[in-house]
N, C-alpha and C positions, 0 to 999 in steps of 0.2 A: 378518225378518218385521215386525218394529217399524217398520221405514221406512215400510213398506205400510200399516200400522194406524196412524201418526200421519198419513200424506197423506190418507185416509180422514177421521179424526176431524179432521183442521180442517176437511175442509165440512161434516160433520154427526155428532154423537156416535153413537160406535158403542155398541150394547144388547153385554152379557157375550156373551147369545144368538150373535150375530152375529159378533162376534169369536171367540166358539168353531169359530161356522161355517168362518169364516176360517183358524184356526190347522189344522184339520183338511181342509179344500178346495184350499190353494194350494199350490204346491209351489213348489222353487227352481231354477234353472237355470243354469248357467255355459257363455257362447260367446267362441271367440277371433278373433281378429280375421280377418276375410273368412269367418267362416262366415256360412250364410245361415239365416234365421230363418224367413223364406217366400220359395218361390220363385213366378215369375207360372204360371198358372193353379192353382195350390192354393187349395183354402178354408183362410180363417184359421179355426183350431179353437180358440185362445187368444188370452186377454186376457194382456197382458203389462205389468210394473209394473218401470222399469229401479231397479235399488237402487245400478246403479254402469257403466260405459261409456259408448259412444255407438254407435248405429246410423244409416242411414239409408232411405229409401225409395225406389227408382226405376222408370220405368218407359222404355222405347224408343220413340223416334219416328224412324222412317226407320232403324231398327237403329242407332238411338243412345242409349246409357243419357241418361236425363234425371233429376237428384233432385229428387225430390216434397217431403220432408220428412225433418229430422235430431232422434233424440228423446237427449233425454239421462236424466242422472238426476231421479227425481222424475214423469219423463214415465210417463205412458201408450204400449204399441206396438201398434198396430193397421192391419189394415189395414182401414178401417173401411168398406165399402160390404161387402165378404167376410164379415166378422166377423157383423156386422148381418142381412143377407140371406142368410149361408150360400153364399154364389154364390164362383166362380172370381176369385182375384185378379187384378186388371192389373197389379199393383208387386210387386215385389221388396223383403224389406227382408233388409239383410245387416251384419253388425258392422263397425265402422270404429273401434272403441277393446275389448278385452277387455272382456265384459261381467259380469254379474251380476242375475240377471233373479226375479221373483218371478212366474208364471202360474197361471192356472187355466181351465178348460173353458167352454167359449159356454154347456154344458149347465148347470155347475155355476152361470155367472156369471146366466144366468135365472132357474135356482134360488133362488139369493139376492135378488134383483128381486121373485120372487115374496112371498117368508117373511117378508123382512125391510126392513120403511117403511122405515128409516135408508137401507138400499142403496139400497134404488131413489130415494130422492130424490139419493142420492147420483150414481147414475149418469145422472139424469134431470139434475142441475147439470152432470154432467162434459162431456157431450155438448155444447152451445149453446158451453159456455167453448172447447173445443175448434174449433168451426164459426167463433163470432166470430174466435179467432187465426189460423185460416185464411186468414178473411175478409180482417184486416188484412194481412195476407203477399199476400193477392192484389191490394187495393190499391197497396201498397208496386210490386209486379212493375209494373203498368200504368201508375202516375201517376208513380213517380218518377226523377229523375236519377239517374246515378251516383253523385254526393255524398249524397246525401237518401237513399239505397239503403243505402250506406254506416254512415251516420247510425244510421236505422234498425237495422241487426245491432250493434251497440255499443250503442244502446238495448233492444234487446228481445231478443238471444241473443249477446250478449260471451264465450261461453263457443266459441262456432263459429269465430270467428276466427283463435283458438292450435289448434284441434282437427280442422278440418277443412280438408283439402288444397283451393288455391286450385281445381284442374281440377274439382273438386264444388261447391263455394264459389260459386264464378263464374256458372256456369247455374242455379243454383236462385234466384242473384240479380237474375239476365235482365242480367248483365254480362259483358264481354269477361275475360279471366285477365291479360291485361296492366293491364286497368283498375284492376283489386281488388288485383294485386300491387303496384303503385305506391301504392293507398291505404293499405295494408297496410306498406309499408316506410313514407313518410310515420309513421304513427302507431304504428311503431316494434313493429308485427305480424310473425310468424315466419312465414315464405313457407317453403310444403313443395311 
């Protein structure tokens, strides 16, 4: 629970209040690997805070898994239009490393929005940071080369490389698996 209350407190000091809230609101979760966390058409009913694994998100085009998004530790797991709206997911998210997961309820995570300033500026910052890294991941997929693609994941998620199997790797990067396993041996990366 500490993880969760210090990723909290550096965007904004958490009140005792609220930290109370917390310690009594969130619970903990433990999933192994290929379990699934949401399946597509469920409503996401929880806010999820990874304290240790890796997950990812996908969703089917032409009944082909496609990954959306891989959260590690530190991340947020949401599936966020679900979560937000209450509405039926399109993704999937399902474990890809043993996890260790901190949650709590859309109801309870409102609740706190409501009670307590600190959350909700806190949640009102999480949101835009989260949209902008989108953003730039959706840039990266459109504008750039393979090398420059490359680039990009050793700058901004070095941890996906060793963690995530190239056949995942590869399509989320809008790159071929032959492409990425060669830049991957090259830079002396462990091809699974």
């Amino acid at each position: 629970m500490e993880e969760l209350l210090q990723f909290l407190s550096s965007i904004r000091q958490l009140s005792r209040n609220c930290a109370d809230y917390l310690y009594e609101n969130v619970e903990c979760r433990e999933l192994r690997k290929k379990d699934v966390l949401l399946k597509i058409g469920e409503i996401n009913r929880h806010l999820y805070f990874i304290k240790k694994g890796l997950l990812y998100s996908y969703y089917y085009v032409n009944d082909n898994p496609v990954p959306a998004w891989f959260f590690g530790p530190g991340h947020t797991v949401v599936s966020t239009r679900s979560f937000y709206n209450q509405v039926p997911s399109h993704a999937c998210i399902e474990v890809l490393e043993d996890c260790e997961l901190y949650y709590f309820t859309k109801e309870k995570f409102d609740c706190a929005k409501k009670t307590f300033h600190e959350f909700s500026l806190i949640a009102n910052e999480l949101y835009p940071k989260y949209v902008m890294e989108f953003e730039r991941y959706a840039e990266m997929i459109r504008y750039y080369k393979a090398k420059e693609k490359y680039q990009f994941l050793l700058s901004e998620r070095p941890e996906l490389i060793q963690q995530v199997p190239v056949k995942l790797l590869a399509p989320w990067l809008g790159m071929r698996e032959a492409t990425l396993s060669r830049m991957r041996s090259r830079n002396g990366g462990k091809n699974k």
